[in-house]
C-alpha positions in Angstrom: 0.0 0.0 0.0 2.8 2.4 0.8 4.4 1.8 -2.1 1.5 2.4 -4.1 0.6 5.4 -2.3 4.5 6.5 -2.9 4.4 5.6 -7.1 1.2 7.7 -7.6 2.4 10.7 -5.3 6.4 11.0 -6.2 5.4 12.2 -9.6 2.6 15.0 -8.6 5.3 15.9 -5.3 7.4 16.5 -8.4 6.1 18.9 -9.8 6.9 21.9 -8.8 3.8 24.5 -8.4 4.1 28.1 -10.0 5.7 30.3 -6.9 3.1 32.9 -6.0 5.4 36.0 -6.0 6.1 35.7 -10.2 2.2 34.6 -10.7 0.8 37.7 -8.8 3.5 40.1 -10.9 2.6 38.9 -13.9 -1.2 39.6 -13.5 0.0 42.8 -12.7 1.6 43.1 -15.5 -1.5 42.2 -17.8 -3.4 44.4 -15.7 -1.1 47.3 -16.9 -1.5 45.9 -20.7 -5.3 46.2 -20.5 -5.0 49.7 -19.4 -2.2 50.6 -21.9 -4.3 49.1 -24.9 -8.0 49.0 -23.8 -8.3 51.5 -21.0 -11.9 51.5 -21.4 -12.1 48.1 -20.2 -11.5 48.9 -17.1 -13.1 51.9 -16.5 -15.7 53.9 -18.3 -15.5 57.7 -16.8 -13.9 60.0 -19.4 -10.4 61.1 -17.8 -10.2 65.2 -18.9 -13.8 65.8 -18.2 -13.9 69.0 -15.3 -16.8 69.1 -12.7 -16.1 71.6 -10.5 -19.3 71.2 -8.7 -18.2 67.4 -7.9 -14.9 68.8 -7.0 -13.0 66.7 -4.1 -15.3 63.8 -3.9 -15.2 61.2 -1.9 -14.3 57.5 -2.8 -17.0 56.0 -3.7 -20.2 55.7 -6.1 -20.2 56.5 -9.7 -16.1 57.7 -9.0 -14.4 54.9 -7.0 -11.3 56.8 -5.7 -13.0 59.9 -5.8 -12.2 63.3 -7.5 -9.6 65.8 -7.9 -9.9 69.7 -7.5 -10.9 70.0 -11.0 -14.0 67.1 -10.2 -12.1 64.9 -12.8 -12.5 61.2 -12.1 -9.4 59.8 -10.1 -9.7 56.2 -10.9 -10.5 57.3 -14.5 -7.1 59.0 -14.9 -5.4 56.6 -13.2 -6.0 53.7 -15.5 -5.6 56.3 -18.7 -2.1 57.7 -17.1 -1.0 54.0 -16.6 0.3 54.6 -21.1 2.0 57.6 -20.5 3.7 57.0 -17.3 4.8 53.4 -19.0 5.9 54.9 -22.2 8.9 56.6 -20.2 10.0 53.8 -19.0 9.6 51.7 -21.8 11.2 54.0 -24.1 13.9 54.9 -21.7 14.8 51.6 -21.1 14.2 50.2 -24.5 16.5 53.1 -25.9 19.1 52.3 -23.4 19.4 48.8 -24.3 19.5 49.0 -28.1 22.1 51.6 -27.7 24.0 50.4 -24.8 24.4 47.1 -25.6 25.9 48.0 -29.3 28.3 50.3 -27.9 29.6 47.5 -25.3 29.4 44.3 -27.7 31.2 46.6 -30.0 34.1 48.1 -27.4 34.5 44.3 -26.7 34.9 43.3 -30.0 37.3 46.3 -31.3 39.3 46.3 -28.4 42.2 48.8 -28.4 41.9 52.5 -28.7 38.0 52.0 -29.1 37.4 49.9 -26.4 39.4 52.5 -24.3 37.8 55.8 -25.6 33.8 54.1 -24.9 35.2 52.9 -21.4 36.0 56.4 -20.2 33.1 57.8 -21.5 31.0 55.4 -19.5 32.5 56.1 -16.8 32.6 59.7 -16.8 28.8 59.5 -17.0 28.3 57.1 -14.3 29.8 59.4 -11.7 26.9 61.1 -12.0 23.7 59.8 -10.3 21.6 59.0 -12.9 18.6 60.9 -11.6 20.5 64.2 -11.7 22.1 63.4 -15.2 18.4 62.8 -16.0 17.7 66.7 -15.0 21.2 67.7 -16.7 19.9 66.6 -20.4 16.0 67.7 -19.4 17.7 71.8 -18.6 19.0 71.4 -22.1 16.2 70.1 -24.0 13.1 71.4 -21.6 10.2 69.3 -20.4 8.0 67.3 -22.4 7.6 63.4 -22.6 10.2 62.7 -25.6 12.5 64.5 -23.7 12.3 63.0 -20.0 12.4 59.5 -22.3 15.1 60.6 -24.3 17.1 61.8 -20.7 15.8 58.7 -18.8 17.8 56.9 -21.2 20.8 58.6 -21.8 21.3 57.8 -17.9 20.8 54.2 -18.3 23.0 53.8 -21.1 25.9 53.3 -19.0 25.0 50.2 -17.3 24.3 48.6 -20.5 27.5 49.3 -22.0 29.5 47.5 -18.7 27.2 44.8 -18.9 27.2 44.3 -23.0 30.8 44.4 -22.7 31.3 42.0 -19.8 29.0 39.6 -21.4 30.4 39.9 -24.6 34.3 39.1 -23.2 33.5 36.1 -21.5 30.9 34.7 -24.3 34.2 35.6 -26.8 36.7 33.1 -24.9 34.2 30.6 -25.1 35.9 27.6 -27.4 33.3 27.4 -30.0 33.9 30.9 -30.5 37.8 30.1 -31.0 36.9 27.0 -33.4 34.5 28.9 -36.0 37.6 31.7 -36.0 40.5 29.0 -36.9 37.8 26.9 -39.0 38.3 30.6 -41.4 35.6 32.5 -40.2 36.1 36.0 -39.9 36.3 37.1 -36.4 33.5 39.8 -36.6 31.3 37.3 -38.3 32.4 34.7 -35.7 31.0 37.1 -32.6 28.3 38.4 -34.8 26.7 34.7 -35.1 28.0 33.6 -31.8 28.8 36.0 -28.9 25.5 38.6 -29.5 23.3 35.3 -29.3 24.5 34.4 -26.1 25.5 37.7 -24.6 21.7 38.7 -25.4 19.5 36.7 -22.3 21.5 39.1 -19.2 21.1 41.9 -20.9 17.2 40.8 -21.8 16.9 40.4 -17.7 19.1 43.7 -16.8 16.6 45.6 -19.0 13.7 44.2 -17.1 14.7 45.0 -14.2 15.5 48.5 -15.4 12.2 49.2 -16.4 10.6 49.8 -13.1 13.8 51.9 -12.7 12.9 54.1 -15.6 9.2 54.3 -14.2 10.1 55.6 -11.1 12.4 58.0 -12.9 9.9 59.1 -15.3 7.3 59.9 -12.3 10.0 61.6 -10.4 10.6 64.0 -13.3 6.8 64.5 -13.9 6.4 65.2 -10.1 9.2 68.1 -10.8 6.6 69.1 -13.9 9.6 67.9 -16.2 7.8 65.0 -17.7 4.2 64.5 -19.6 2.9 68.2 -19.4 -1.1 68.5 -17.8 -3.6 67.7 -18.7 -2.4 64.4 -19.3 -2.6 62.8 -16.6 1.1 60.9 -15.5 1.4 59.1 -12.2 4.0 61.6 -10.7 1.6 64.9 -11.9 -0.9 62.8 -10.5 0.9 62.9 -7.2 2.1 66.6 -7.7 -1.5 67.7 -8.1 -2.6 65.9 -4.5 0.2 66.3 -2.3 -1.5 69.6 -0.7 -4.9 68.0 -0.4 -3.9 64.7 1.2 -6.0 65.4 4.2 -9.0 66.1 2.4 -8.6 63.7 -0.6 -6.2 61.0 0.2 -7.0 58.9 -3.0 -5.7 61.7 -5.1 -1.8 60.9 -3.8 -2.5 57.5 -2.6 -3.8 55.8 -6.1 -1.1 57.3 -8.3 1.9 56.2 -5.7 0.3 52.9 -5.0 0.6 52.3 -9.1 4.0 53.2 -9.1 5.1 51.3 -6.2 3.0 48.0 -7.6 4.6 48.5 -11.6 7.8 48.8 -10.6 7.8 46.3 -7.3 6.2 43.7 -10.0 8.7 43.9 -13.1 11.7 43.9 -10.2 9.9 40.5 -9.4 9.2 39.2 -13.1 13.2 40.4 -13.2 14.4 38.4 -10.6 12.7 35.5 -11.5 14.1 35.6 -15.1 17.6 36.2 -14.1 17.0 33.1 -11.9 15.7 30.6 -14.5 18.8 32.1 -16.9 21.0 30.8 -14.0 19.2 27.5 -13.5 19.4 27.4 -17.6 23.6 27.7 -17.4 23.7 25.7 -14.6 22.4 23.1 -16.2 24.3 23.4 -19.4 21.6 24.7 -21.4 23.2 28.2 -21.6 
């Protein structure tokens, strides 16, 4: 009996059930696609309509988190703000990693006076914090979304390049890489079809976890009314606009920081839990 008990359980027991942490991040995730894409699914109040005599509503009723000083819907531009607030970070990060990682596989691969020139240009821009090289490019090219993206990225660049490059010079000493370059293959054409492949997946995982990063960033910037310009309504201008009226109307500070805190505390989490089925992957020799 036991050891029937035992053959029927062993191969259930090994199974290992989806952890909870990843599960719950990625339905926040798909929550924050359906309110990029189809905002109307999830709520149905116009976001820029003004009603001053519903001005500083309560939670509740036909506006669930309230309204602001303007009687626009809270909840409403919430879910519509989740597009703008992500396509910072998005674009920031997305920027960062197309151009970062070419300018570190490519210091890795030319070596030399190249490599040397990109190095010290990366490091002369991560001295700064990358916050206040954010505001640096921002007092050049003056608010506006484009722009915060555009200076988001610029200060992200940096760690893409280290980690492009790092990748890139261990994946190069790798012997397969060594074989296709005395088989005759050129030695560009050798990292080209070889290295980038495999010095892709960290960088993939480094730029996920960058994201919430950029988000936080890109709110930040909007708070200072250096991001998405009103009336659209951003997270961090969300947060600017009810930061004097927290006793009265809570939900107007509340619901935009909880949003922030919950997209960037759940791509950290997808993140994490790519980087550690990348390392279970090489571990394993499937790398």
């Amino acid at each position: 009996m036991t050891t029937l008990h035992s053959t029927l359980v062993r191969p259930f027991a090994a199974r290992r059930l989806p952890r909870p942490g990843p599960v719950l991040a990625w339905a926040v995730l798909l929550l924050l696609a359906v309110a990029v894409f189809w905002p109307g699914l999830l709520s149905s109040q116009p976001p820029d309509i003004v009603d001053p005599i519903h001005a500083l509503t309560p939670p509740g009723g036909e506006h669930l988190l309230g309204t602001d000083q303007l009687g626009r819907d809270v909840y409403s531009r919430l879910v519509h703000g989740t597009r703008d607030s992500l396509t910072v970070g998005l674009g920031a990060t997305g920027l960062a990693f197309g151009v970062g990682s070419l300018l570190g596989i490519i210091a890795a691969m030319a070596r030399g006076a190249v490599d040397e020139f990109l190095m010290r240009v990366t490091d002369i821009l991560l001295a700064f914090p990358g916050l206040l090289l954010a505001l640096l490019v921002i007092a050049v090219l003056g608010p506006g979304t484009g722009h915060a993206t555009l200076a988001i990225g610029i200060s992200v660049i940096p760690g893409f390049v280290r980690l492009a490059r790092a990748q890139a010079l261990v994946v190069g000493r790798a012997d397969y890489v060594h074989t296709a370059v005395a088989l005759g293959q050129r030695r560009w054409a050798a990292h080209l079809r070889h290295v980038v492949p495999n010095a892709l997946p960290p960088l993939v995982v480094f730029a996920t976890l960058s994201i919430g990063s950029a988000v936080i960033a890109g709110s930040s910037l909007s708070f200072l009314g250096l991001g998405p310009q009103p009336p659209d309504p951003e997270w961090g201008s969300m947060l600017a606009e009810g930061r004097g009226q927290f006793e009265d109307a809570w939900a107007l500070a509340l619901g935009p920081g909880l949003a922030v805190v919950a997209t960037a505390a759940a791509l950290t989490v997808v993140g994490r839990d790519l980087q550690r089925r990348l390392e279970g992957r090489h571990h394993h020799g499937r790398y």
